[in-house]
Structure formats: C-alpha cells, structure tokens
C-alpha positions in Angstrom: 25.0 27.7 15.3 24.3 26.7 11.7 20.6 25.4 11.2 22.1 21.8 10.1 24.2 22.2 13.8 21.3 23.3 15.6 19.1 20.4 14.1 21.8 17.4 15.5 22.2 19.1 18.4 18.8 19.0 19.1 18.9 15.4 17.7 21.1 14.2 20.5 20.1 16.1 23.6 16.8 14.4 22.4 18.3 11.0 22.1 19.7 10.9 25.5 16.3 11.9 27.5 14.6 9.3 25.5 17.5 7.0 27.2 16.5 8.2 30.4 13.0 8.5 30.1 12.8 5.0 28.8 13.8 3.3 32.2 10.4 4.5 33.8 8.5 1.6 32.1 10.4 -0.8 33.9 9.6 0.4 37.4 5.7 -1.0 37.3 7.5 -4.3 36.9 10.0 -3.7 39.3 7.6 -2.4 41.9 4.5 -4.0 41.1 3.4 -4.6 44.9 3.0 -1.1 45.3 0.2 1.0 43.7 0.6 3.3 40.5 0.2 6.5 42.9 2.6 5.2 45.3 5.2 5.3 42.3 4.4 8.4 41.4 4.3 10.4 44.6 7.8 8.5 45.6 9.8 9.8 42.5 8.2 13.0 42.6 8.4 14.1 46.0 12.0 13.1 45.7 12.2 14.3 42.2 11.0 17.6 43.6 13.2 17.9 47.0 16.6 17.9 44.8 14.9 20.0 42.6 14.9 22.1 45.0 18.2 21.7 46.4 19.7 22.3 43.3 17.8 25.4 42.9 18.3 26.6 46.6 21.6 28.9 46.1 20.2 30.8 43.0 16.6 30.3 44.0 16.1 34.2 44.2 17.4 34.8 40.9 15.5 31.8 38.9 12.0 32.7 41.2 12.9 36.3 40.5 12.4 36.1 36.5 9.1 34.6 36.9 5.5 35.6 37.2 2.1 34.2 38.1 1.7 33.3 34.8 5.0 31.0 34.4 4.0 29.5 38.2 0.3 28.6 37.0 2.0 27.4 33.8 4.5 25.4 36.0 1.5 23.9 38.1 -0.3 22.5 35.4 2.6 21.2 33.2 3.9 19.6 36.3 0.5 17.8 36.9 0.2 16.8 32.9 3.5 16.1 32.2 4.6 14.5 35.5 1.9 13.2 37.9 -0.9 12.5 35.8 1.1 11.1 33.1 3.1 8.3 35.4 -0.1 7.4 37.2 -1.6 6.4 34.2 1.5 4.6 32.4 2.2 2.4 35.6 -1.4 1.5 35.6 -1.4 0.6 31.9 2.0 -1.8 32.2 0.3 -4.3 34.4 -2.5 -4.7 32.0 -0.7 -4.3 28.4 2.8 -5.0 29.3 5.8 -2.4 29.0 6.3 -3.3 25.2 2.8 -2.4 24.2 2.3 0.7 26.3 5.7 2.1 25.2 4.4 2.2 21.8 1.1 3.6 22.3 3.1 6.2 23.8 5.2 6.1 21.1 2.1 7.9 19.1 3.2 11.2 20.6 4.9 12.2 18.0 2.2 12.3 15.8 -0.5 13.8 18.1 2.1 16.7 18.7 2.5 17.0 15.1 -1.2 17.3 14.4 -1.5 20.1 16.8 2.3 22.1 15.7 1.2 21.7 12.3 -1.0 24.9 12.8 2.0 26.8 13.8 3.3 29.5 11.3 6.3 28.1 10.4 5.8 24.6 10.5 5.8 22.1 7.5 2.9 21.2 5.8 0.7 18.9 7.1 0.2 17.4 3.8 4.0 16.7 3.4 4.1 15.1 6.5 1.5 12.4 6.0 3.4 10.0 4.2 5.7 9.4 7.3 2.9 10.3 9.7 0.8 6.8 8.0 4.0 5.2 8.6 4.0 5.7 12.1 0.1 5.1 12.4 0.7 1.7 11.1 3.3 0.8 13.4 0.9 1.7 16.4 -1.8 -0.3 15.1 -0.2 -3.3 14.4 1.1 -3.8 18.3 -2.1 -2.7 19.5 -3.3 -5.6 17.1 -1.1 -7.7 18.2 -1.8 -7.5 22.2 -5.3 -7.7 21.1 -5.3 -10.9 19.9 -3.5 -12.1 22.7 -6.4 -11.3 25.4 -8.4 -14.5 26.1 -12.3 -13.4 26.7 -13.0 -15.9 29.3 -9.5 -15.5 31.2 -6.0 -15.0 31.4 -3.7 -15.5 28.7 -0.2 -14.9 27.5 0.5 -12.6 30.3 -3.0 -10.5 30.0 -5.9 -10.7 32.4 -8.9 -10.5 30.5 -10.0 -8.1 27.6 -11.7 -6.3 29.9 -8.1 -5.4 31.6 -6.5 -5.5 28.0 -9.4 -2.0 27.5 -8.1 -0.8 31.1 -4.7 -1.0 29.8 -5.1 0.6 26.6 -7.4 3.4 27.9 -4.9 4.1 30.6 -1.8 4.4 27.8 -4.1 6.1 25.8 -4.7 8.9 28.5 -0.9 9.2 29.4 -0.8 9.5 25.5 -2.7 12.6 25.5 -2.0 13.9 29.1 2.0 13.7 27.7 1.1 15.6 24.2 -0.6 18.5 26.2 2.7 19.4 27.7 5.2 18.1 25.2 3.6 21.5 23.6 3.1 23.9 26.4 6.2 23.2 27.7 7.8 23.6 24.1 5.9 27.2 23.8 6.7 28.2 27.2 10.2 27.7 26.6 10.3 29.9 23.2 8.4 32.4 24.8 10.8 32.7 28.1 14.4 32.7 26.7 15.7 34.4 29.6 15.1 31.0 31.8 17.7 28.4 31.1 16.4 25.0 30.1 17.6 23.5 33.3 16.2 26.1 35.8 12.7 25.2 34.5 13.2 21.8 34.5 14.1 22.2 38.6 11.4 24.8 38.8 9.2 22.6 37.4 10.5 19.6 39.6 9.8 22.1 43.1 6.1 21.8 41.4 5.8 18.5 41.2 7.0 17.8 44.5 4.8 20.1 46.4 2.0 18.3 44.3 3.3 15.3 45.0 3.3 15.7 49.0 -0.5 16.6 48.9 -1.3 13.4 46.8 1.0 11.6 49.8 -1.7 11.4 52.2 -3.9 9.3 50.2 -1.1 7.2 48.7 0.4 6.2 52.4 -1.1 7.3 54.8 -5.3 6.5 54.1 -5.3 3.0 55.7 -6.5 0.5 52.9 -6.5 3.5 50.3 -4.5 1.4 47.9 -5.3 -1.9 48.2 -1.8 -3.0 48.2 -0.5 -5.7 50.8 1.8 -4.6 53.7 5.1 -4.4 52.7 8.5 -5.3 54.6 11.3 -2.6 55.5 13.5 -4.4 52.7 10.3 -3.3 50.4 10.3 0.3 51.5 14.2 -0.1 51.1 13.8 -1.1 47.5 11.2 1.1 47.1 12.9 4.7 47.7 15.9 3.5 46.5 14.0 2.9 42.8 12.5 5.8 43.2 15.9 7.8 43.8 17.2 6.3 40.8 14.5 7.3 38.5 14.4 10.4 40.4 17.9 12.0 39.5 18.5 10.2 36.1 15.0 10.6 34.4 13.4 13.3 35.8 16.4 15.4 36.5 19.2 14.9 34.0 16.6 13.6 31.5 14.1 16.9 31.9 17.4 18.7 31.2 18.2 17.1 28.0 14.5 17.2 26.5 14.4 21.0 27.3 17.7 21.4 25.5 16.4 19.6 22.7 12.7 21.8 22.7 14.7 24.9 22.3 17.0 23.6 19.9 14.0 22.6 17.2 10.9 23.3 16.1 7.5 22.2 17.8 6.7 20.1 15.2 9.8 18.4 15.3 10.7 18.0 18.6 7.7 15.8 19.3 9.2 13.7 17.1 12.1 13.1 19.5 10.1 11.3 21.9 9.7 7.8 19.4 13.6 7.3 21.3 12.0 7.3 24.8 9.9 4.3 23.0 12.9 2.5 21.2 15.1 2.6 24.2 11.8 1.5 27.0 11.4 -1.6 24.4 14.9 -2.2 24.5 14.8 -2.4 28.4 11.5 -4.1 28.5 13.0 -7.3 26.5 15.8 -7.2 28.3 13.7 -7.5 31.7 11.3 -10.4 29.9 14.9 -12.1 28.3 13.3 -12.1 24.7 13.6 -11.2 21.4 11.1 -8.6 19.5 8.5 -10.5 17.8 7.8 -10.3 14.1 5.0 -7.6 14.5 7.2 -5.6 17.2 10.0 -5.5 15.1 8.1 -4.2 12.3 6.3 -1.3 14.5 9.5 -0.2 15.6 11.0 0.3 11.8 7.9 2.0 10.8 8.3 4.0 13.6 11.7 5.4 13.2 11.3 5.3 9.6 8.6 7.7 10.2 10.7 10.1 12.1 13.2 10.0 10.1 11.7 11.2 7.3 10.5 13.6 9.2 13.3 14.8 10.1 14.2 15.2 6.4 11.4 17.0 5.2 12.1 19.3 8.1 15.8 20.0 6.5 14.5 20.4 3.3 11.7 23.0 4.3 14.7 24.9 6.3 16.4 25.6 2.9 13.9 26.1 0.9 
C-alpha cells in the first residue's frame, strides 16, 4: 500500500472509532443514578465476556503467540486505557458537562505528540508547534469558558460550585493523561508484535478488562452503601445493562478494532492525532442530548482543533516525501 493509501486508510479506520468512542460521554447523562464505577464495571465485564466469546474458538492460537510480557502489558493497558480512564470521564461529566470534558480530552493529541516527538522517525517538534498552539488555544478557551460559568457561592448554569467545576476538571484532566499513557503503549506494543492481528488484541485486551472488571464488582454492587447511589428499580437495572451492552459491543468492541487498525496504519505521532474525532463526534452527541447549538467559544475550539490536526496531518505528508 502506497504511503498516501496507508495514511487515509489510517485516516478512516481512525474516524470511525472516534464515532464509536464518542457515544461513551453520553452515558453519565443517560445513567446518572448510578455511580461512575458502576458504569465502568457494567461495560467492562460485558465488554470482556464477548471478548472472550469471540476469542473462544481460536483462543489457543491468539493465547499461544503471547508471553508474560504481552499479558503484563495487557493488564496494565487494560486498567489505563479502559477502567481507569472511564471512571474518571463519568465522574468529570456530572461536574463539567459532556461538551467540556470531551475537549479536555480532546488534548490527547497533543500530550501524545509531545511524548512521539522523541521517536526516531517522527517529525520535528519544532514543525509541529504551529498547529500544536492551535490546538492549545482551542482547549483553553472551553476550559475558559466553563470557568466563568461556575458561580462561587452556588449553582449556576448547570455547574455545582467551583469547587465541583476543580473536581470536574481534575477528573478530565486524569482521564487525559491515564488515556495518553496507553494511546502510546498500545501504539508500540502493536509495532512491536506484528504477528497479532489488531482485533485479537483488542479481544485479548477486552478478556483483561473483564476479569479486572469482576474484582472491582464487589465494591461497585455488592458493598452495601459503597456507592452512595439510591436503590434502583428492575426497569433501572433493565436500562442499565442494556446501556451497557450497547456501549459494550459498539465502542469497545468494533471501536477498539478500528483504533488498532488505524495505530498500525500510522505513525505514533500521528495517530494520536486521530483521537480529536472521538471529541468532534462526543460534542456532536452531547448537543444533540442538551437540544442546542455550539456556542460562539465552542465553535471556535472545535475549528482550532481540527485545524490543528489537520495540519498535522500535512506536515506529516510532507516529511514522508521528503
């Protein structure tokens, strides 16, 4: 496949995860009567038993062409990428909203690029910053924007307080960085294990996560008062795992699949970039959930931010031929 192939076909496997992937920011508000670990253990224990299904009539082969070091690997980008990562964003959405956390998410294309830009082949950094600024801007003036709508003495405007608004942020912020850590080992584990198809370690790596996700199930149902959550009806629990199956097959599964694709179709540097989609298409679901239009200051972080990658993408290109 020519380089100019390889780069839109990367392009588009990386397009439709962030489709996938961007649905996740609406379950907090669909499911806000249940706690951020309840979320997460429900899609991942689900997550992780078709996983292994899927996995179960070649499971020799696929577990056969792995060592302790790809299992330990497994374990921990399971618990970054997966676990951790969706605690933390359904905690911030109550607190910041889904607009406002998507975009500080939406930052992960530059922390990944700060830490590919060390790699051997990768662009430099230097050439980078223009669009890099670009996107910094765009982060900052959302962030700005929910700032100003927290009321110190109370609620306001859909925020709690500013000491929530700072709960919020910080828990965005730590999905942030707990999603950069294994945007790039999962990226380097994949170039260093050719031999494993993108879609086997995406279901090896969902057999992880739901056997991690089981252990965190005692303290996420079955601790009495653990959550501090009200009861909840058997139309709740219905709603519930039916959410969860959803997000379950179409954003961890098929969307897992897509990103891996598009991780060993381009370069680190670059395929951190792909995740500003996940953040275009969880705004586009968020206003469609609160009925609105983008705001002035919205609007504008979103052009800088695919602005940003798209030049990007283009000084990429140009350092492939040159």
């Amino acid at each position: 496949m020519s380089s100019s192939k390889t780069l839109l076909a990367g392009l588009a496997n990386g397009v439709m995860a962030g489709a996938l992937w961007g649905i996740v920011f609406l379950v907090p508000q669909l499911l806000g009567d249940f706690s951020p670990l309840q979320m997460a253990v429900g899609r991942y224990t689900l997550y992780g038993l078709l996983s292994f299904f899927m996995l179960a009539p070649r499971w020799r082969i696929a577990s056969n062409s792995i060592g302790k070091a790809e299992w330990t690997a497994l374990f921990w980008l399971s618990l970054l990428g997966n676990i951790i990562y969706y605690v933390l964003l359904a905690a911030a959405v109550p607190y910041i909203g889904g607009p406002a956390t998507s975009l500080i998410i939406g930052f992960l294309p530059i922390t990944v690029l700060l830490v590919a830009s060390r790699d051997h082949d990768a662009v430099p950094l230097l050439k980078l910053m223009p669009p890099v600024l670009l996107s910094v801007l765009g982060i900052v003036l959302v962030v700005s924007s929910a700032w100003f709508k927290a009321d110190p003495s109370g609620t306001t405007q859909g925020l709690h307080s500013v000491f929530d608004y700072c709960l919020g942020i910080a828990c965005a912020t730590g999905a942030l960085l707990s999603w950069t850590a294994y945007s790039v080992m999962n990226s380097r584990w994949l170039m260093k294990r050719p031999g494993i198809t993108g879609h086997d370690w995406s279901l090896l790596t969902g057999v992880v996560t739901g056997a991690q996700a089981l252990v965190l199930g005692v303290p996420a149902f079955i601790i009495p008062g653990s959550t501090g959550y009200p009861a909840h009806s058997g139309a709740d629990w219905f709603r519930f795992w039916g959410i969860c199956a959803g997000v379950a097959v179409f954003s961890s599964i098929i969307g897992n699949g897509f990103w891996n694709k598009a991780a060993r179709l381009l370069p680190l540097s670059l395929s951190g970039q792909m995740i500003v989609f996940e953040t275009l298409f969880a705004l586009f679901y968020s206003f469609l959930w609160e009925r609105r239009w983008p705001t002035g200051t919205e609007t504008c972080a979103m052009v800088f931010l695919v602005t940003g990658v798209l030049w990007c993408m283009s000084a990429h290109k140009r350092h492939a031929y040159s």
